[in-house]
N, C-alpha and C positions, 0 to 999 in steps of 0.2 A: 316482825320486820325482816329485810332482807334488803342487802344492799345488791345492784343489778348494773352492768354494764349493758345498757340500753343504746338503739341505734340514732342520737344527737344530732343527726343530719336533719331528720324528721324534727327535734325540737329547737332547731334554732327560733320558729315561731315561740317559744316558750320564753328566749332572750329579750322581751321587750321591755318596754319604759315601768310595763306595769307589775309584775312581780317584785320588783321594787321598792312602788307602794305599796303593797299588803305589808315587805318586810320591817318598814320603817315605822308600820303601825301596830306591829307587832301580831297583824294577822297572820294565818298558815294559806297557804294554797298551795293545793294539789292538781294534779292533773286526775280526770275518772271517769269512770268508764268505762264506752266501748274504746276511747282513744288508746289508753292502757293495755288493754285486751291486743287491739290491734298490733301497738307496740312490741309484744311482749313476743308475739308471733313473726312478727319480721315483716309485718305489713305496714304501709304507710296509713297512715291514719288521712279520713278524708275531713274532716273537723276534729279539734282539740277541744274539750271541754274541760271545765276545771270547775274544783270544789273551793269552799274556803270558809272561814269561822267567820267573816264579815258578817254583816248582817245587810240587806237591800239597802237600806238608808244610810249607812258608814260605807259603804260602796259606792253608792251616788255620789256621795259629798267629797269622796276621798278623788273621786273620776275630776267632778267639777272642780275641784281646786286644781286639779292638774292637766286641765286645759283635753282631756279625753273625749271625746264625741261617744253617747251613749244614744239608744236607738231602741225603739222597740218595747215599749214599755209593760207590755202584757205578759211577761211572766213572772211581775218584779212580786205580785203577788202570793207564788211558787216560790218564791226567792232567788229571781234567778234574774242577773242584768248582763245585758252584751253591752259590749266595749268595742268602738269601732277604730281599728288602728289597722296601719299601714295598708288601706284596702280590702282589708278582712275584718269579718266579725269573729268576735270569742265570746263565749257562752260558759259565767261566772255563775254559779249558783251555791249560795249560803246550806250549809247542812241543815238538815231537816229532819224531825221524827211524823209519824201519819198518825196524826191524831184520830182522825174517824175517815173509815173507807164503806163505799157502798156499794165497788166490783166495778165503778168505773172510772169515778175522781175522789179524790184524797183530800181532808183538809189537813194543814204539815201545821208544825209547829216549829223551829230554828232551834238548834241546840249546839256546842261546840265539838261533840261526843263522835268522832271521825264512828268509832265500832256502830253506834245507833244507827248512822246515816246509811252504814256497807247493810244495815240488818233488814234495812228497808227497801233493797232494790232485787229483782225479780232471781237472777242468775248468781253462781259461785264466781263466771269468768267473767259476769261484767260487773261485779259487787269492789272491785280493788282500786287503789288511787296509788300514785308513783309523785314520789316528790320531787320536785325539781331539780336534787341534788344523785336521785336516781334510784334513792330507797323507794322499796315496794312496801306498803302496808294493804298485808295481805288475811281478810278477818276468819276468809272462809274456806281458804284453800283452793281460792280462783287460782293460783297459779299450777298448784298439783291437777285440776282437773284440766287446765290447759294442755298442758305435758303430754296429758294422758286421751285428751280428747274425750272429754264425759261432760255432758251437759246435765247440771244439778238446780236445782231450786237451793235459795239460798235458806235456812231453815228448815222448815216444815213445809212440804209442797201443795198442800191443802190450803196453807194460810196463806201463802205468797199468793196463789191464785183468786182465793176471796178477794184479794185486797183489788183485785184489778184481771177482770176476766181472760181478757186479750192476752195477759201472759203464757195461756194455754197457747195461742198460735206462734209468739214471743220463742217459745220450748220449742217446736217444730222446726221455726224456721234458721234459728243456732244452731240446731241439730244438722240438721241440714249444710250449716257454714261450717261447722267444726268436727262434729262425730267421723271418724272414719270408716265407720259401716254401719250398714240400715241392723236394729233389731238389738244395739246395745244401749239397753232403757233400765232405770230400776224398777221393778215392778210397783212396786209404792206408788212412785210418779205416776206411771199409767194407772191405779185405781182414781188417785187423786184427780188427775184431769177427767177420766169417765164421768167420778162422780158429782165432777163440777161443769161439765162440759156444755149444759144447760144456761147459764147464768152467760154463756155468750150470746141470746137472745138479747140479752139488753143492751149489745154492744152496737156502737153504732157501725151502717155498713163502710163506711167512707174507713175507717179504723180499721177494720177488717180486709177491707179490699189492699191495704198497705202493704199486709202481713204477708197476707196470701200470698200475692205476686212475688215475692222476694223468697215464699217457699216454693214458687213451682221454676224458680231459677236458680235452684239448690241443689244440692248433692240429694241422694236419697230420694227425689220424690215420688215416686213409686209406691215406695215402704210408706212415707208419712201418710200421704191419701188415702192408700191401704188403710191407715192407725185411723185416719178419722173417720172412716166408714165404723173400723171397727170397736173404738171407745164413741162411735154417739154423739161426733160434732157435726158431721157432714149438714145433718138439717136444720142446725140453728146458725148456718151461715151460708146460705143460699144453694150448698148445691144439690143435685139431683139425688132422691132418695134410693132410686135405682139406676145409679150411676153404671152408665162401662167400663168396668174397671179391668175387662181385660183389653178392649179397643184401649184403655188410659195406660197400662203398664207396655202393649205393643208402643203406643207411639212414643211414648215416654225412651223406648231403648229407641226407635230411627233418629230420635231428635235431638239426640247428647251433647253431639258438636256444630250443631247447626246455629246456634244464637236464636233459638225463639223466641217470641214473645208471648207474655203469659198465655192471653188470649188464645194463641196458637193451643197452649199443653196443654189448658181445661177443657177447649173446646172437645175432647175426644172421650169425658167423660158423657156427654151429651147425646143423648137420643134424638129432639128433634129443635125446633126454633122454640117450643114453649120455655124448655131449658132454659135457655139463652134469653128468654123476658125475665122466668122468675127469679133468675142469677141477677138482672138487672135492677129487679125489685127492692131485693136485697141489699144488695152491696152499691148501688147508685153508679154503675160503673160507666165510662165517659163513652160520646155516641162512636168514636170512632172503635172504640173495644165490642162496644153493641155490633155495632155493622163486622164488623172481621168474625166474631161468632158465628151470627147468621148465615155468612157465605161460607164457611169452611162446613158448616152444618147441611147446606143445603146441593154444595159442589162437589166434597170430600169423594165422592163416587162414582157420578158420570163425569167430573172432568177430571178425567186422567192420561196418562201419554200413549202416545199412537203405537202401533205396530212399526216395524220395518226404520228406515232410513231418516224418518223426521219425526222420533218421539215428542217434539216437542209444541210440534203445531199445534196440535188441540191449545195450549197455553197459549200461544202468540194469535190464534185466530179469537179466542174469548177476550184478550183484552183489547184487539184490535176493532170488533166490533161492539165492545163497551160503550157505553154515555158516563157512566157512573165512575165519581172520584176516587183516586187511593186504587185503582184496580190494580196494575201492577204491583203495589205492595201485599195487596190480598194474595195472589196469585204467587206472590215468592213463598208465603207463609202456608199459602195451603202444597207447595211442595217441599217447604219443611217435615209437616205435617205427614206426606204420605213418604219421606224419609228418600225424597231422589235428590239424592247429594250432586249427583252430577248437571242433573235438567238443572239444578238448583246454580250452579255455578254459571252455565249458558245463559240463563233464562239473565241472570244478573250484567252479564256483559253484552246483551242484545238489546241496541240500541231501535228503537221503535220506529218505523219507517216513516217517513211524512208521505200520503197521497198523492199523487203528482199532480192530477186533473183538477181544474175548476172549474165552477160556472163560467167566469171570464173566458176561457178557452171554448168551450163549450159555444157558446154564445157568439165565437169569432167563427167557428165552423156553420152558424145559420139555426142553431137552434134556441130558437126565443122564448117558446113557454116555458115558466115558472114549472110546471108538472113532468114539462118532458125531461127538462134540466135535471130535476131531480128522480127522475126514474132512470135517465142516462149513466147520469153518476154512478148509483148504485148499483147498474149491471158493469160499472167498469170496476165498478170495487171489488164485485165477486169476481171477474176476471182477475184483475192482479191478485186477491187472496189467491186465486187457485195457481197463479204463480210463485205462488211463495213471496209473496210481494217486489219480486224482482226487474218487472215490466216496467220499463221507462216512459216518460208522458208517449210521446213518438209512438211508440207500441200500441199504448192504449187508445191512443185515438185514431190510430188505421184499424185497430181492434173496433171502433162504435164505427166505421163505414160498413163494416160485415155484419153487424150489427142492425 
């Protein structure tokens, strides 16, 4: 134990009606966690979760007596019941030991044994609970590997991983939030995840695709993608067997500060559009992540910035003569991508021109068919393109007399 001046600004959500009731009933509740974790580090936590020796059903009843709105009844199972107060949910869940695991769901058992429950969860820095009064009970030394920024399996790293496969990606993408340089691993760990790195096959891709994303907007991801080629995960969770991992480690350094989106970082391990189906196959990933692959797969190299005085027109003339949705967002992201920080800033404040000419106008000038109409249009479109879209109606339509 360790008592801890903790930053309380962040737990005044902890001051409610209901810590109250556990006390009165002479349950314990703790705060655990990643909220803890967060705490401990100077970070606001973006959900509070808490532990407690209740059980689901003295939780319930303890709620319903006291006029509590409870919500959500699927993980009461788990042991675990939200409590809906002051417009927020909190997420209570009774300790538990894992009676039978199969690498991907758990059947728990509820115990009162705070040590059993910390022995059960993946990490050293997310294995701790902080009590109300601001004591840390700390089982495994989550707070020295905090300090120190070292990402541990709590235990044996071989067992944690059995118990639930996904904790190999779990390691990664911590690593990535806390380690402060690529390549500080215990070797143990990395044999244990090689030699388990297999039993991700059975995970599901939706579970997967969570992880991933959250490690390729991490610290390090260079080095981790590196590690998964190199311990033997890369093809039990969708991606390319002969990934570009030097095109992945180039864009990986243009794109530091740019805010990418995952889409963007992975797509540069990718060779061609098959990539980008059987990523899909995989991991079930949503159509608008499918389509930004595709297009940064297929543009990455002929659309790029001009020579001379208007680097940027190739960009403004491709989405200009688009049909297809989302283009300007694709288009920001493939010059993330190719790391033009500057086109990138332009391209963001360039407000997309509206056409001046219509049919109606058209049509005032004496041309009636439907074909000429539309072939008019379009040579005045490629006229104002070739103005830099500058050409006012006025222009353009003394422009279709010459015409």
């Amino acid at each position: 134990r360790l008592r801890l001046t903790v930053p309380w600004v962040y737990c005044c959500l902890v001051f409610l009606p209901f810590p109250e009731l556990f006390e009165k009933k002479n349950y314990e509740l703790r705060i655990a966690g990643g909220a803890v974790r967060d705490l401990l580090s100077g970070v606001t936590p973006q959900d509070i979760d808490f532990a407690t020796t209740a059980t689901p059903a003295e939780m319930k009843e303890m709620f319903t007596a006291a006029g509590v709105r409870l919500i959500n009844n699927k993980g009461e199972k788990h042991g675990t019941i939200t409590a809906r107060l002051h417009e927020q949910n909190f997420e209570i869940t009774t300790l538990r030991i894992d009676v039978v695991t199969d690498g991907r769901h758990a059947e728990v058992e509820f115990t009162t044994d705070w040590h059993k429950d910390a022995e059960r969860r993946d990490l050293t820095v997310n294995s701790m609970f902080l009590g109300l009064d601001g004591t840390l009970y700390d089982f495994f030394n989550g707070y020295e590997d905090l300090k120190n920024k070292k990402i541990r399996f709590v235990g044996k790293a071989a067992e944690r991983i059995q118990e639930d496969y996904l904790r190999i990606l779990r390691y990664f993408r911590f690593y990535g939030r806390i380690a402060e340089k690529p390549g500080d691993h215990e070797p143990n760990t990395l044999q244990a995840i090689k030699e388990n790195a297999k039993g991700l096959a059975g995970i599901s891709g939706e579970r997967i695709w969570v992880e991933l994303k959250k490690i390729l907007l991490g610290n390090h991801v260079n080095h981790l993608v590196q590690l998964m080629y190199e311990l033997d995960i890369a093809q039990y969770i969708g991606l390319p067997l002969d990934g570009s991992l030097e095109e992945f480690a180039r864009v990986t350094k243009n794109i530091q500060n740019l805010s990418p989106k995952p889409m963007t970082v992975l797509t540069s391990l990718f060779k061609g559009k098959d990539d980008v189906t059987n990523l899909d196959l995989r991991l079930k990933i949503s159509k608008e992540e499918k389509n930004l692959g595709l297009f940064l797969v297929k543009h990455r190299q002929e659309l790029t910035k001009a020579p001379g005085p208007e680097p940027l027109r190739p960009y403004q003339d491709f989405l200009m003569d688009s049909r297809e949705a989302n283009t300007n967002s694709k288009i920001l992201e493939l010059l993330k991508y190719q790391g033009e920080e500057e086109l990138l800033k332009e391209m963001q404040e360039w407000t997309v021109p509206s056409f001046p000419v219509s049919g109606h106008d058209l049509r005032k000038m004496g041309v009636s068919s439907g074909k000429e109409i539309g072939t008019a249009l379009q040579q005045l479109r490629d006229e104002w393109k070739k103005s830099g879209y500058h050409m006012d109606k006025e222009e353009l339509l003394s422009c279709l007399k010459k015409l």
